[in-house]
FISEFI-874687 format. One record per residue (C-alpha): residue number from 1; x, y, z negated. Coordinates in pm, whole numbers. Each point is the difference from the previous one (the first is absolute). Layout:
N
(NUM; (X; Y; Z)),
...
***
This chain:
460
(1; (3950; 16533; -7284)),
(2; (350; 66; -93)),
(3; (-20; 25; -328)),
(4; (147; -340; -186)),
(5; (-249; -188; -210)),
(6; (274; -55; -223)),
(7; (105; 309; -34)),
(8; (-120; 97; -348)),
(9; (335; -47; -175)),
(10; (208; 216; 266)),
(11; (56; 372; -25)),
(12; (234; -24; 376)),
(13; (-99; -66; 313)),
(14; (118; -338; 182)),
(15; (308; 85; 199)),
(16; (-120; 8; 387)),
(17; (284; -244; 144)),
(18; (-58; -239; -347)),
(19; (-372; 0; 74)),
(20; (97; -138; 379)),
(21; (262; -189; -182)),
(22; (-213; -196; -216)),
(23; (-354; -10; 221)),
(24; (-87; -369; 102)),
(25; (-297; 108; 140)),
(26; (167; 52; 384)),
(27; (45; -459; -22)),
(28; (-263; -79; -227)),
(29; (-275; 135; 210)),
(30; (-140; -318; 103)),
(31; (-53; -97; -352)),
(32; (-342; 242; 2)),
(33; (-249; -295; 72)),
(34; (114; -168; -303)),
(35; (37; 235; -253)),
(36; (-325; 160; 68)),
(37; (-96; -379; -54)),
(38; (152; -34; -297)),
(39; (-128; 344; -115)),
(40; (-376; -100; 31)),
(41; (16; -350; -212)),
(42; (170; 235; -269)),
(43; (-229; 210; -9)),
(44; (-286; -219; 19)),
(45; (139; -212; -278)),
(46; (28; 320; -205)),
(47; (-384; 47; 58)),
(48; (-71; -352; -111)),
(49; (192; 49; -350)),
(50; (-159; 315; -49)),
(51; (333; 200; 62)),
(52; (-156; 223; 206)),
(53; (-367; 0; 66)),
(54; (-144; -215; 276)),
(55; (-58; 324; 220)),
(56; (303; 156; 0)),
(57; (167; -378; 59)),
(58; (-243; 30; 322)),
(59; (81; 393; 103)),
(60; (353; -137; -6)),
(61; (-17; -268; 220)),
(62; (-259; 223; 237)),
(63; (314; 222; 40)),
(64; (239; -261; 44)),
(65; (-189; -138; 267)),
(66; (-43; 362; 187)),
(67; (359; 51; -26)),
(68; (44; -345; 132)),
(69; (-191; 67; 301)),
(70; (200; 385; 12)),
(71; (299; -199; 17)),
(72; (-79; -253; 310)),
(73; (-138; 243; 182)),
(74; (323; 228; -13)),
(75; (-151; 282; -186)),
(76; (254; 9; -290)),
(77; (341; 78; -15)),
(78; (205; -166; -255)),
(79; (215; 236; -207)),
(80; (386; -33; -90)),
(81; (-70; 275; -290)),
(82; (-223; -304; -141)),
(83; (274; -244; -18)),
(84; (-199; -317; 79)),
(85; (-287; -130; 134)),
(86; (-145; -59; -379)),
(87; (9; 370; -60)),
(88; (-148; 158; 347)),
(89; (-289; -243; -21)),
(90; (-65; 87; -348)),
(91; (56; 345; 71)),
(92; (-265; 11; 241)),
(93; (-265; -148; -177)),
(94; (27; 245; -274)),
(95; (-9; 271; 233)),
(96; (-303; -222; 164)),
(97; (-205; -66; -308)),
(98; (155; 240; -254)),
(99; (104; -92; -354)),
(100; (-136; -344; -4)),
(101; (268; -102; 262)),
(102; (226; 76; -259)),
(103; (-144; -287; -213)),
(104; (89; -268; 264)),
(105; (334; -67; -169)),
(106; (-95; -30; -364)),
(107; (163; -354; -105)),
(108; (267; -41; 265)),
(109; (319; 172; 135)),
(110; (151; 61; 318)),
(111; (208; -323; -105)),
(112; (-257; -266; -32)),
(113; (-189; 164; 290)),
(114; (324; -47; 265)),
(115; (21; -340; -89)),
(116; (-341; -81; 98)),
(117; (-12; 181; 296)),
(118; (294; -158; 135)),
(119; (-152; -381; -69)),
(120; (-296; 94; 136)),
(121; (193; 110; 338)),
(122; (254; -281; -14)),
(123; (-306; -265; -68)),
(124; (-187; 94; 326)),
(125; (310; 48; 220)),
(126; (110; -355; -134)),
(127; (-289; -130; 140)),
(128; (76; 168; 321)),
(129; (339; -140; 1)),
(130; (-125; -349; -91)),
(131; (-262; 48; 301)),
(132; (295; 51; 241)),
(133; (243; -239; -109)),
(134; (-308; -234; 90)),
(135; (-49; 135; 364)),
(136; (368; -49; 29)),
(137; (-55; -365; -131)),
(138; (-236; 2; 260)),
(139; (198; 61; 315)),
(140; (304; -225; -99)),
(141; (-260; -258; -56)),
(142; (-179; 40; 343)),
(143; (339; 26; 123)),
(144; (106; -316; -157)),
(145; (-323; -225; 157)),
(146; (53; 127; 341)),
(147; (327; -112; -36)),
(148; (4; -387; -160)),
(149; (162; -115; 308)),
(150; (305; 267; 44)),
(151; (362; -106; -84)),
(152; (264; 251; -78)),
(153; (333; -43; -191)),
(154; (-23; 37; -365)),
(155; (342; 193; -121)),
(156; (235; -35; -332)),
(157; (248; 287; 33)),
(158; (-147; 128; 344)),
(159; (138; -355; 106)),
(160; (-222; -248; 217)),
(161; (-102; -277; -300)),
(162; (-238; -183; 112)),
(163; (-339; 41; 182)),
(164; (-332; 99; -143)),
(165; (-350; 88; 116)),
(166; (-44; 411; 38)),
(167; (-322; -59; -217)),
(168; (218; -169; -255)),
(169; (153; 324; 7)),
(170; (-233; 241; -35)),
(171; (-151; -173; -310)),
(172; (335; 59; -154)),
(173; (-111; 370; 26)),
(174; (-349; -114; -107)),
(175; (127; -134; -265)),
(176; (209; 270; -127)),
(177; (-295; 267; 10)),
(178; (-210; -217; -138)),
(179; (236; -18; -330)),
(180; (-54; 359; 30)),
(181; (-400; 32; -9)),
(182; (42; -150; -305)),
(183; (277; 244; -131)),
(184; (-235; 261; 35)),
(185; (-285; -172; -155)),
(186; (201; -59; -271)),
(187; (56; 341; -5)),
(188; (-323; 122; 53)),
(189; (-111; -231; -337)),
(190; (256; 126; -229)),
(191; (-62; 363; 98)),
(192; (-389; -44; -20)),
(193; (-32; 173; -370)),
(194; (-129; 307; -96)),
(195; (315; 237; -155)),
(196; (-321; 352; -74)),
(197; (-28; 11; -354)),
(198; (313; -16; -115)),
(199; (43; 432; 23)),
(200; (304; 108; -4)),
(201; (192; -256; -199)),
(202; (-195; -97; -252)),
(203; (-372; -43; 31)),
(204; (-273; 246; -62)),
(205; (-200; 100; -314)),
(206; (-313; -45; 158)),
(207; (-214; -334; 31)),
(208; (53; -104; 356)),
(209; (-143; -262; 179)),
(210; (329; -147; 224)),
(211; (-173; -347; 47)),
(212; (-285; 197; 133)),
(213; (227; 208; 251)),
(214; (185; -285; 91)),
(215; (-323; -215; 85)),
(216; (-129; 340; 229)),
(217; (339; 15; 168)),
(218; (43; -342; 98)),
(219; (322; -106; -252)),
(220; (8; -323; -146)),
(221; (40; 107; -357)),
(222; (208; 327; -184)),
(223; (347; 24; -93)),
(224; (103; -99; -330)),
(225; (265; 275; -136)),
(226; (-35; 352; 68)),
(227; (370; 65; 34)),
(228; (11; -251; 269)),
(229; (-269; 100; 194)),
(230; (129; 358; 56)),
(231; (390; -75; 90)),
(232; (-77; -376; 161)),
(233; (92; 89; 365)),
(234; (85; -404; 31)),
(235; (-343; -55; 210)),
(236; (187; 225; 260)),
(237; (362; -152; -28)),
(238; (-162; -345; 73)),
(239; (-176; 118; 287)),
(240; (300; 143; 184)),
(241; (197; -286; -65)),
(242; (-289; -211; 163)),
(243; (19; 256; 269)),
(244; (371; -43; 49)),
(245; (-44; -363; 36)),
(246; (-256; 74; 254)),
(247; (259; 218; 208)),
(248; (212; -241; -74)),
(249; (-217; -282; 175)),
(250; (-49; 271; 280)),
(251; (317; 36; 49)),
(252; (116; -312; 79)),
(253; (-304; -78; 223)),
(254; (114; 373; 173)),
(255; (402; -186; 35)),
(256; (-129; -312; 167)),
(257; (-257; 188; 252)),
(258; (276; 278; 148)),
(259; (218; -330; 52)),
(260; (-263; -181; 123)),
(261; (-107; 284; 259)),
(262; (339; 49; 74)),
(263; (143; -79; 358)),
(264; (275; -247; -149)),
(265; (-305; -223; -155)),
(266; (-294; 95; 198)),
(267; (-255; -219; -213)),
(268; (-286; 298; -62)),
(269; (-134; 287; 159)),
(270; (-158; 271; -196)),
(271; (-297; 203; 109)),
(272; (97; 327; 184)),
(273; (-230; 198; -231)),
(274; (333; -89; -294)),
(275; (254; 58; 171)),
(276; (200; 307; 181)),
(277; (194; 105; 283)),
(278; (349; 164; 47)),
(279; (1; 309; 97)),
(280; (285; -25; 200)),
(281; (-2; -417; 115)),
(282; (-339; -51; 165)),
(283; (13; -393; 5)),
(284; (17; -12; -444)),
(285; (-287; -82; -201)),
(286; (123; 70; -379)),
(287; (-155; -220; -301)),
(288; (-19; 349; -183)),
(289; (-290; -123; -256)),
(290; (143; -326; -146)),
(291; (351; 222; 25)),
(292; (-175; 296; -207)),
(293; (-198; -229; -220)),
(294; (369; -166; -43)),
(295; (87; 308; -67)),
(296; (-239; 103; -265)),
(297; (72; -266; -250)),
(298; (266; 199; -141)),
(299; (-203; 322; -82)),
(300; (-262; -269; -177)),
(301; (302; -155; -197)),
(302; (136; 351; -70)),
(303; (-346; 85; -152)),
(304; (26; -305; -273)),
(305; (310; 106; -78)),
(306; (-117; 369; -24)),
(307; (-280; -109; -280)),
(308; (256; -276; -193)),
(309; (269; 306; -23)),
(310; (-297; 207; -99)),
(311; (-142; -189; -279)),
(312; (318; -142; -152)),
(313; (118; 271; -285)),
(314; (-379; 137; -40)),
(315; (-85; -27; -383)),
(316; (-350; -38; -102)),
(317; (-273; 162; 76)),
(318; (-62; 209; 313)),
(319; (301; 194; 172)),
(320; (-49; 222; 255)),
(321; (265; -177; 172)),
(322; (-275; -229; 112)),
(323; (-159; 221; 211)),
(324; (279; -110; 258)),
(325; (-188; -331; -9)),
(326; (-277; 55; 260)),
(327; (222; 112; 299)),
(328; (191; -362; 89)),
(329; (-324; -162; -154)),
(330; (-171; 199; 285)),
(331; (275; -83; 261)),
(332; (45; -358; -84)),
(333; (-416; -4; 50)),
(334; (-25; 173; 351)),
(335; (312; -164; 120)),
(336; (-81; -363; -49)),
(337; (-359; 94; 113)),
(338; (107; 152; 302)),
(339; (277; -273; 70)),
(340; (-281; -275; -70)),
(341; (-267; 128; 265)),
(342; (234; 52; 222)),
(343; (118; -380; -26)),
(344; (-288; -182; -18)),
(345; (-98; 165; 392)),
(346; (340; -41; 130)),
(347; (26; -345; -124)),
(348; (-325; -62; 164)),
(349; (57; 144; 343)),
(350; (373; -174; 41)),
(351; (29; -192; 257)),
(352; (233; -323; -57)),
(353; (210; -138; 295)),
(354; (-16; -429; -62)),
(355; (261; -64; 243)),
(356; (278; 207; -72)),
(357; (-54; -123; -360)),
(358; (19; -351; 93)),
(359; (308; 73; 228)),
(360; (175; 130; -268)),
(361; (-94; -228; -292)),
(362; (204; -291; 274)),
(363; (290; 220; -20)),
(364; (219; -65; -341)),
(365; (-25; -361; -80)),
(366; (-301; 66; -149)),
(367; (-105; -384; -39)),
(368; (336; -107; -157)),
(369; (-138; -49; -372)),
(370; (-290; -304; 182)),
(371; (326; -157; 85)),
(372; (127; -31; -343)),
(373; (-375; -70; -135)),
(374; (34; -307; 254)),
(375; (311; -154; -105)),
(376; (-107; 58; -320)),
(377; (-290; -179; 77)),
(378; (173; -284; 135)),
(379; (235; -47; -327)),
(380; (243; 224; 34)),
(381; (100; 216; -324)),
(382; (-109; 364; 108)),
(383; (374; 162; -63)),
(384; (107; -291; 258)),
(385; (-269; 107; 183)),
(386; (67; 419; 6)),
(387; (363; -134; 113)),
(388; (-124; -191; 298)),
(389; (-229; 316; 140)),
(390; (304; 206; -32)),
(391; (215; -216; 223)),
(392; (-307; -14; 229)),
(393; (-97; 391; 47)),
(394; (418; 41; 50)),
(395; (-29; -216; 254)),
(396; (-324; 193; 184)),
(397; (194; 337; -60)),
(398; (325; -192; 187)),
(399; (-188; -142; 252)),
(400; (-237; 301; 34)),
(401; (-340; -250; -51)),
(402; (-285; 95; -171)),
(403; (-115; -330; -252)),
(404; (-274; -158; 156)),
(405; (205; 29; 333)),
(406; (256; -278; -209)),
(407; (-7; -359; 139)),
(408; (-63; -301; -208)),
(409; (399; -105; 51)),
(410; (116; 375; -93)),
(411; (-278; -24; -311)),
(412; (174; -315; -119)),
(413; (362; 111; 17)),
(414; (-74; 186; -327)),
(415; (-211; -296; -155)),
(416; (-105; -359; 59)),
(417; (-327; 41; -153)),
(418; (-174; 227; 252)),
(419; (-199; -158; 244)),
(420; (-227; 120; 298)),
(421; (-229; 87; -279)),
(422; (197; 323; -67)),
(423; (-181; 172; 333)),
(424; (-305; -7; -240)),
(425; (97; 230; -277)),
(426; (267; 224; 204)),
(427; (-308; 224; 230)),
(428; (-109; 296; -179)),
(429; (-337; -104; 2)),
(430; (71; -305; -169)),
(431; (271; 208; -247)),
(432; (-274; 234; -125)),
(433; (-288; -273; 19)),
(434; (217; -190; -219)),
(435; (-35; 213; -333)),
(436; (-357; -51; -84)),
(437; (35; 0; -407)),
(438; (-114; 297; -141)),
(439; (133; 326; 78)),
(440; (165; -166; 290)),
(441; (-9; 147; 392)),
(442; (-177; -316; 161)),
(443; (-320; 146; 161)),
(444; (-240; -237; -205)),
(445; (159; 177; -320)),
(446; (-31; 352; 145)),
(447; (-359; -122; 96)),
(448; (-90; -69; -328)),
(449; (157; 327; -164)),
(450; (-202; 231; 240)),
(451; (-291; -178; -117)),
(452; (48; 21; -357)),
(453; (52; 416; 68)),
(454; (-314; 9; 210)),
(455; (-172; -140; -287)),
(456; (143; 185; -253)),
(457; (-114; 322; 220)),
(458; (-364; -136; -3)),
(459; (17; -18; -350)),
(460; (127; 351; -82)),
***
């Protein structure tokens, strides 16, 4: 088991701390289910072209699958004097079936046989990913319906602007992962070729069947150049700048809820089971998920970074450099995972406090801009108009009055135009009910934009 199978042209042993050195096998463990996948529509496609015979194509993938079920049940033990997980499987099955093992990897290298096994893995946890970006989707929508008729102050600069519907708000989030489903289909399509076949740089002697493979294996079609498919690690860049956007989108949703749960805004409450104590001021309740998930976006950004600074200099074909390539690939996958599930749940169980939100969205002025909009309305150039709303909310701050608390006379100090009209569009309800166009906060917009996601959700 320790000898190398590549070991014919050596006359030295592998230096013991270079063989630890250079192993990938102690993170690339969880690739198993995949390249044993891979494995067996190789070799079966070498049966069909009469590479190897039908029966040994079928002894080999009788191993594979008995090492397979070895493996899952915790009956192997991977090993670093191996390298990789593409060796110790190999390995085995020769030791398995004998000599015929050794056939398995006629007309393909270790090269060609990496890049498959990491689509195949990135293509199924893409799906996963995709799956809980919708759940999240879920929540903020469900959140966003049980909401239509909640008011809270909509910021610019952490500054009261002017009032919008929570469920406005939430579909802003909704939105925003929604943009980022489709990142990762995107992703998912591009990557969705079959790189096996193209050896170790430059193709194989034998007559292969890669449409065939591709077809068992579930890719959309075979790569076109077999320099490319051997050194193209672009698949992964793409992914963990989608995932960085993700975190990114996490992150700011994680800002907004420890303010909101705060005791200076007091507008949510988050379920006890995501949240902590103090261990030394009993009365705290800390937002530590949406703080740690805050938190985590930079390890996901540091990963893209890690596989841009990796692939810049690398000249064609393969490098070994490029084993570094699975570790913030893997990261980037169990971190947005993790962050998602966690999320979706949280965002599910929180607990939204209507008053407090509608207290504070009265505080700041908020309905100054369906002043201007009025005179406006009533002929009155808008800059004219801006200038007249100033004088009036200087006035409120001097006079310590809230707008709608304004009388008709103190209204018309600032301009001849308003009437006892102005008590219409100056309430918050009327403020946010105002902007119905599309896009806009009035609940009959926000109405018809949860509708328009529940459908698209039926649809798929």
């Amino acid at each position: 088991m320790s000898k190398k199978l590549w070991g014919g042209r050596f006359t030295q042993p592998t230096d013991k701390f270079v063989e630890e050195f250079t192993a990938s096998i102690g993170f690339e463990q969880r690739l198993y289910p995949y390249d044993i996948q891979g494995s067996k529509a190789h070799a079966q496609m070498l049966g069909r072209q009469g590479i190897i015979t039908p029966a040994e194509a079928e002894q080999i993938c009788t191993g594979l699958d008995q090492i397979l079920a070895d493996i899952e049940q915790g009956k192997i033990e991977f090993s670093v004097a191996l390298e990789d997980i593409h060796m110790n499987i190999e390995a085995r099955l020769i030791e398995r079936i004998g000599s015929v093992g050794g056939k398995l990897h006629t007309g393909r290298s270790r090269n060609d046989q990496v890049a498959v096994d990491i689509r195949l893995y990135l293509r199924d946890e893409l799906r996963a990913i995709i799956a809980y970006l919708e759940a999240l989707k879920d929540s903020l929508l469900t959140q966003a319906e049980q909401n239509l008729d909640t008011i809270m102050p909509g910021y610019t600069h952490l500054q009261t602007a002017q009032p919008v519907l929570f469920a406005h708000h939430m579909l802003a989030y909704y939105e925003m992962f929604t943009r980022d489903v489709g990142r990762m289909r995107d992703c998912l399509q591009r990557m969705n070729v079959l790189p096996l076949g193209a050896g170790a740089l430059a193709g194989t002697t034998f007559p292969i069947d890669r449409e065939w493979v591709a077809q068992q294996l579930g890719f959309d079609g075979v790569t076109r150049n077999s320099l490319d498919s051997v050194s193209d690690r672009d698949f992964a860049i793409e992914f963990c700048a989608g995932a960085a956007t993700i975190m990114m989108h996490l992150s700011r949703l994680s800002e907004e809820l420890v303010l909101w749960s705060s005791a200076d805004f007091n507008f949510i409450e988050l379920s006890d089971s995501f949240c902590t104590g103090s261990s030394i001021m009993p009365q705290k309740k800390n937002p530590d998920v949406p703080e740690l998930v805050r938190g985590k976006s930079g390890r996901v950004y540091g990963n893209l970074f890690s596989l841009l600074t990796l692939m810049k200099s690398l000249p064609l074909a393969y490098n070994k450099d490029m084993q570094e390539d699975k570790e913030p690939l893997f990261d980037s996958i169990d971190t947005v995972k993790g962050s998602l599930k966690i999320f979706a749940a949280m965002i599910a169980e929180m607990r939204v406090k209507t008053d407090n939100m509608r207290v504070a969205a009265a505080r700041g002025f908020s309905t100054a801009t369906d002043i201007a909009d009025y005179c406006v309305r009533k002929g009155l150039p808008f800059r004219q108009a801006h200038e007249v709303v100033g004088k009036t909310v200087r006035y409120c701050i001097e006079q310590d009055k809230d707008i709608p608390e304004l009388s008709l006379e103190e209204f018309r100090q600032f301009s001849a135009l308003i009437d006892a009209d102005i008590y219409d569009y100056v309430t918050l309800d009327a403020s946010v009910n105002a902007r119905t166009a599309t896009g806009g906060t009035a609940r009959c917009a926000v109405e018809r934009e949860i509708a328009l996601a529940r459908q698209a959700q039926t649809k798929g």
